[in-house]
Backbone as CSV, one residue per row, in Angstrom:
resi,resn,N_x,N_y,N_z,CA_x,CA_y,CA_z,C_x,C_y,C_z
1,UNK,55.271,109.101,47.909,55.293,109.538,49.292,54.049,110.387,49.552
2,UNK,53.780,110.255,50.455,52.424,111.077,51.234,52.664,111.780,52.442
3,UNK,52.204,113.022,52.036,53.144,114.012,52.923,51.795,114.121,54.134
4,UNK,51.391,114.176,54.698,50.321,114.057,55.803,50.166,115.151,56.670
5,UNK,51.592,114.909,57.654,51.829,116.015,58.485,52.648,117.333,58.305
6,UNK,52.927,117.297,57.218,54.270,118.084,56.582,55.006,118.606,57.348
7,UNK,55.085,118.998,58.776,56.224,119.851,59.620,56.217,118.618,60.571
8,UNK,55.460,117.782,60.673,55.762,116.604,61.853,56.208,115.498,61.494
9,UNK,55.681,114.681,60.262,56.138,113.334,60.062,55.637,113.542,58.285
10,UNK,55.909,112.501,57.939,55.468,112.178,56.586,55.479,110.633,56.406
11,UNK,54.428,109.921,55.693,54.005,108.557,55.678,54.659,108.263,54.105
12,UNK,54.702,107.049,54.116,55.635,106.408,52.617,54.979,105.048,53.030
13,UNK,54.614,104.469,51.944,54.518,103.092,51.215,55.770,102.471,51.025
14,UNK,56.148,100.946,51.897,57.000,99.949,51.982,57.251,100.506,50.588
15,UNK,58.450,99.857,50.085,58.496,99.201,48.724,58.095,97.779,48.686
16,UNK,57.629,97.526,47.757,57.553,95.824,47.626,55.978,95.866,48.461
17,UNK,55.309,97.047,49.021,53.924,96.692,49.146,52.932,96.038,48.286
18,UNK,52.308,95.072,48.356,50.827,94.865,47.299,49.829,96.113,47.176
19,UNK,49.508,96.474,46.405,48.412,97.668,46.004,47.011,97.503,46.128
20,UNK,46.265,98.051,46.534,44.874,98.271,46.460,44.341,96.870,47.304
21,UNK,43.261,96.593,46.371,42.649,95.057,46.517,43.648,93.879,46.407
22,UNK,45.127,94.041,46.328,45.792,93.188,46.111,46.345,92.424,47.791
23,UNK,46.058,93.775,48.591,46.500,93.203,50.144,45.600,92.401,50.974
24,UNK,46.430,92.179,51.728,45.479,91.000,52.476,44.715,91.924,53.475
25,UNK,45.920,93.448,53.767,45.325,94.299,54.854,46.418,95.397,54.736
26,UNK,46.011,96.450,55.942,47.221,97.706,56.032,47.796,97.153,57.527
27,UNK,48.971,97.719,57.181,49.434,97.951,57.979,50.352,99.052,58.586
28,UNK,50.061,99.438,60.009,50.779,101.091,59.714,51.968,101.008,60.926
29,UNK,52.987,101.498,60.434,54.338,101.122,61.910,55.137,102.344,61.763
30,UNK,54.253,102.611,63.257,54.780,103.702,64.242,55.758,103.644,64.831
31,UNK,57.080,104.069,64.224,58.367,104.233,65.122,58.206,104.940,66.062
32,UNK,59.485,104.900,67.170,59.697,105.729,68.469,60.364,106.892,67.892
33,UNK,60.852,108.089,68.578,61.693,108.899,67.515,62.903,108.443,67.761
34,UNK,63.805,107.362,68.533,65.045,107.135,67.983,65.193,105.892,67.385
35,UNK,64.092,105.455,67.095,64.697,103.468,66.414,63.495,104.198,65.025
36,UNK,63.747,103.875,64.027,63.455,104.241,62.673,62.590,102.862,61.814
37,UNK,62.066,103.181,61.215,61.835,102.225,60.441,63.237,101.603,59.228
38,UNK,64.126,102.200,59.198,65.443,101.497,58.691,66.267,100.826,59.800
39,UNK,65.690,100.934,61.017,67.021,99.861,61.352,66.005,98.080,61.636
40,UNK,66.932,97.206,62.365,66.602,96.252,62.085,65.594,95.655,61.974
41,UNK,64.600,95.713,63.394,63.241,95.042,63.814,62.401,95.662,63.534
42,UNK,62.023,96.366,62.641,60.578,97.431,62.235,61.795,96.896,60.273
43,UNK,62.688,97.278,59.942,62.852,96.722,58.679,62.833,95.716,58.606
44,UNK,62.611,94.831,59.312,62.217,93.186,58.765,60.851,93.122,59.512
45,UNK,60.318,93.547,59.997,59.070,93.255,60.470,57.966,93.786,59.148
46,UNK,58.709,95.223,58.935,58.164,95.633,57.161,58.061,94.569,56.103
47,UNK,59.399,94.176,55.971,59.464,93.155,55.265,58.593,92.303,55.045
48,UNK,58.589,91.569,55.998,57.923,90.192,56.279,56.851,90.315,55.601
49,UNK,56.077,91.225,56.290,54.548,91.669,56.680,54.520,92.304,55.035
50,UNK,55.201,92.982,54.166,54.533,92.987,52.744,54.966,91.672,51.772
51,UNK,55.862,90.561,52.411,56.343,89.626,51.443,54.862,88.657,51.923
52,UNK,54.137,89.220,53.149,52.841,88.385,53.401,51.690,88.392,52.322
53,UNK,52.192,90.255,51.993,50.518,90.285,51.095,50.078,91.642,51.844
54,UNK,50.529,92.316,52.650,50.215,93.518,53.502,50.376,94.793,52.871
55,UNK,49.542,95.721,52.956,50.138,96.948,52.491,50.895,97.347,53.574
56,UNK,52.192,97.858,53.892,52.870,98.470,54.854,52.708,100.132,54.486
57,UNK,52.287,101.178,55.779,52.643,102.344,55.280,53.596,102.537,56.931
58,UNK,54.336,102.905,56.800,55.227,103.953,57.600,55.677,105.592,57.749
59,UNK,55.908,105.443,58.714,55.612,107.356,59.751,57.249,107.019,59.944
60,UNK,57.733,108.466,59.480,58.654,108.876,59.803,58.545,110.558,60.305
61,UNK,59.188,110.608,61.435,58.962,111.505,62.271,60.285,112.815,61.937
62,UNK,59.684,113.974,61.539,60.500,114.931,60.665,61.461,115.841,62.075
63,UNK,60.874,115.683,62.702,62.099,116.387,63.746,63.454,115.376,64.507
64,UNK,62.974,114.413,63.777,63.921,113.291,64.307,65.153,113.849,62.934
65,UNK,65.078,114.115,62.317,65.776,114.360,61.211,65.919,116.153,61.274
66,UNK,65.389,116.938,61.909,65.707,118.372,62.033,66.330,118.313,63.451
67,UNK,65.976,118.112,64.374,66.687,118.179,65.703,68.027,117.153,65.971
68,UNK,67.914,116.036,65.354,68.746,115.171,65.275,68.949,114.515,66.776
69,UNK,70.182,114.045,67.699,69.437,113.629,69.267,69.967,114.816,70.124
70,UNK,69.561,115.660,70.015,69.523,116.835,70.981,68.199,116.746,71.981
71,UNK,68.162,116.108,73.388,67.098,115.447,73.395,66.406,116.805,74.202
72,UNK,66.895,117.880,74.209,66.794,119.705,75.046,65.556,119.900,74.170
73,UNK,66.032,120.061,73.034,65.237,120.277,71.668,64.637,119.621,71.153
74,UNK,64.240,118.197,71.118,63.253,117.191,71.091,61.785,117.229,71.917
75,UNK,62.529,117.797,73.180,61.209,117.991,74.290,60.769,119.145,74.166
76,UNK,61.326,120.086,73.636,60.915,121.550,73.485,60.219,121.327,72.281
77,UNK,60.634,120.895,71.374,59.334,120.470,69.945,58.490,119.811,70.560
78,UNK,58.578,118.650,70.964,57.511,117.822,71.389,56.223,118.274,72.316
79,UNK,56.664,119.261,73.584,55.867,120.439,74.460,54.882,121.385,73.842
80,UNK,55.479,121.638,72.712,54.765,122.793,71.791,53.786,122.350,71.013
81,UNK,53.753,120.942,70.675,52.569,120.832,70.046,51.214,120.607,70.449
């Protein structure tokens, strides 16, 4: 894992990515803060796209997981930065 933003998001490598010179390319998928990269259409779009040959990295957004859907407190984080 690759911590990037450490209080905002943090980036992770698909599993099942190809490494280095082994990809065909990157690819980087930016969730919204309520659809995740675990639910369906961004996890099979992951999929796909490293069973292609892609490096996948993904952003997961850390206040989506501290605020949870309090959406008062979503916009009040989100304002402040």
């Amino acid at each position: 894992m690759v911590d990037a933003g450490a209080d905002r998001y943090v980036t992770q490598t698909w599993d099942g990515s190809p490494d280095g010179a082994e990809s065909v390319g990157r690819a980087l998928v930016l969730p919204g803060g309520d659809y995740t990269v675990d639910q369906p259409l961004l996890f099979w779009a992951c999929h796909v796209l490293a069973q292609a040959g892609w490096r996948v990295v993904t952003l997961r957004w850390q206040w989506c997981v501290r605020l949870g859907r309090s959406s008062q407190l979503r916009r009040s984080w989100c304002c402040a930065a």
